[in-house]
C-alpha positions in Angstrom: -9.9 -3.3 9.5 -13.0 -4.3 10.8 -16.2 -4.8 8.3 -18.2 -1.6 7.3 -15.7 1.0 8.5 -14.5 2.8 5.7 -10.8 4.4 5.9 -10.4 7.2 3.5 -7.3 8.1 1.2 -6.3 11.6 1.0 -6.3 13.3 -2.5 -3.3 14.3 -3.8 -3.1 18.0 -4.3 -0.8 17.2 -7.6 -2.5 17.6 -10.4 -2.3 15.3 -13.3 -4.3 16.8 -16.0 -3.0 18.3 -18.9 -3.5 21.4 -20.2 -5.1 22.0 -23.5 -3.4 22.3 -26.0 -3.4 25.8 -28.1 -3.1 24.2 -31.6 -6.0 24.0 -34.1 -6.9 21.0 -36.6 -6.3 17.6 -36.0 -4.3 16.6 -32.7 -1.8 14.2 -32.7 -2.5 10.8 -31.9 0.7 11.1 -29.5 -0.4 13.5 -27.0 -1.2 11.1 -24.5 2.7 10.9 -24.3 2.7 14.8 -23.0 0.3 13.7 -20.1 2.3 13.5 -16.4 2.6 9.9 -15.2 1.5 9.4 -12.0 4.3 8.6 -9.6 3.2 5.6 -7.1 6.6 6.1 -4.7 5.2 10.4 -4.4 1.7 9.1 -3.5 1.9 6.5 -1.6 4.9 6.9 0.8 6.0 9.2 3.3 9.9 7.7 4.5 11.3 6.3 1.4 14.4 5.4 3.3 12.5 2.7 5.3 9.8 1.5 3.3 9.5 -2.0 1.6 7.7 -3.9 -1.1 6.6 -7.1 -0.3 5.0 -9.9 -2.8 2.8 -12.1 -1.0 3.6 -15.5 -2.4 0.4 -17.7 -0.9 -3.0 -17.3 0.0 -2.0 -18.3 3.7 -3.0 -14.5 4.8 -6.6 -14.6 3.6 -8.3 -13.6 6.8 -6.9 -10.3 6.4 -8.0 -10.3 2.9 -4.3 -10.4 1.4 -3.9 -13.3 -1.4 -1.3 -14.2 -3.6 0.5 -11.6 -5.3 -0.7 -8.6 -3.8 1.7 -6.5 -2.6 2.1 -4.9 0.8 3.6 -1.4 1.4 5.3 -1.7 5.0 7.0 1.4 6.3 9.3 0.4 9.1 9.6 3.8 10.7 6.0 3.9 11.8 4.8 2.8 15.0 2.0 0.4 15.0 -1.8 1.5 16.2 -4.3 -0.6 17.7 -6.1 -3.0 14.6 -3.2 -2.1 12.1 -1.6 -4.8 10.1 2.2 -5.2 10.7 4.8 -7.7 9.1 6.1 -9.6 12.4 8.5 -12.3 12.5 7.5 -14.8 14.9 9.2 -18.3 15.1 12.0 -17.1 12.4 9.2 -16.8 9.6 7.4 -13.7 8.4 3.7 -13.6 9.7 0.9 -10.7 9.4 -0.5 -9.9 12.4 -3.5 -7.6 14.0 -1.7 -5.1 17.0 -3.9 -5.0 19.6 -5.7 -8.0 19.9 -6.4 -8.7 23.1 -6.5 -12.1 23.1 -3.0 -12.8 21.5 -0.5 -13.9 24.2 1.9 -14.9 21.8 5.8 -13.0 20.9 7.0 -11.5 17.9 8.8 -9.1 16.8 7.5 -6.1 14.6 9.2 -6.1 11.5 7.1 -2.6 9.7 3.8 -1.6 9.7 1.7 -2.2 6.5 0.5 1.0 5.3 -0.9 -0.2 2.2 -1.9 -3.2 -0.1 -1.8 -3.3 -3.7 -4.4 -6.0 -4.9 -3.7 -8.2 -7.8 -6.6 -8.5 -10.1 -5.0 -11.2 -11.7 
C-alpha cells in the first residue's frame, strides 16, 4: 500500500444498534448486555474454510508497517493482485512479501494473501 492512497472498508449492512427499549423509569444498569456483539469472523472474512490468524512475533516486518503482535488475516483461497501483501515461504521460513515488484527476482512460494491486519495498540 503505497503512501497517501487510501483503501476503503465497506460498511456492514448489519446493524448493531439496539432498539429502545419500551419501559418507563429507571433502566437497568444491565442493558448493555441486550446489545448485539459484533462478530469479527462475519465482518471480516469471506472463506472461513481457508482463512488463518497469524501473530507476528517481531518487528522484522516493519517496512510494511506490521510490528510485533499484530495480527494478519490471510485468506489462502484468494489470488494475489499487484502491491498486495502475501505470506510466502521462501528459504523454508515464512516471509511477507509485496506481489508485483518488479524488481524481485527471487522464488517463493505463496502461502495466502493478507487481507487484513489487526494492530496491537499495546
Amino acid at each position: 500500500m503505497s503512501l497517501g492512497k487510501v483503501n476503503l472498508v465497506k460498511k456492514s449492512k448489519k446493524s448493531h444498534r439496539v432498539a429502545r427499549p419500551n419501559q418507563t423509569g429507571f433502566s437497568s444498569p444491565a442493558t448493555h448486555y441486550t446489545e448485539p456483539r459484533i462478530d469479527l469472523n462475519s465482518e471480516l472474512i469471506s472463506n472461513p474454510s481457508a482463512t488463518f490468524y497469524v501473530r507476528v512475533s517481531d518487528d522484522s516486518f516493519s517496512e510494511y508497517t506490521i510490528f510485533k503482535n499484530d495480527v494478519l488475516i490471510i485468506d489462502k483461497s484468494l489470488m494475489p493482485k499487484h502491491n498486495q501483501l502475501a505470506l510466502v515461504t521462501k528459504e523454508g521460513a515464512f516471509q511477507i512479501e509485496r506481489i508485483g515488484v518488479a524488481d524481485t527476482k527471487e522464488t517463493f512460494q505463496l502461502w495466502g494473501v493478507i487481507t487484513y491486519i489487526i494492530k496491537s495498540t499495546l
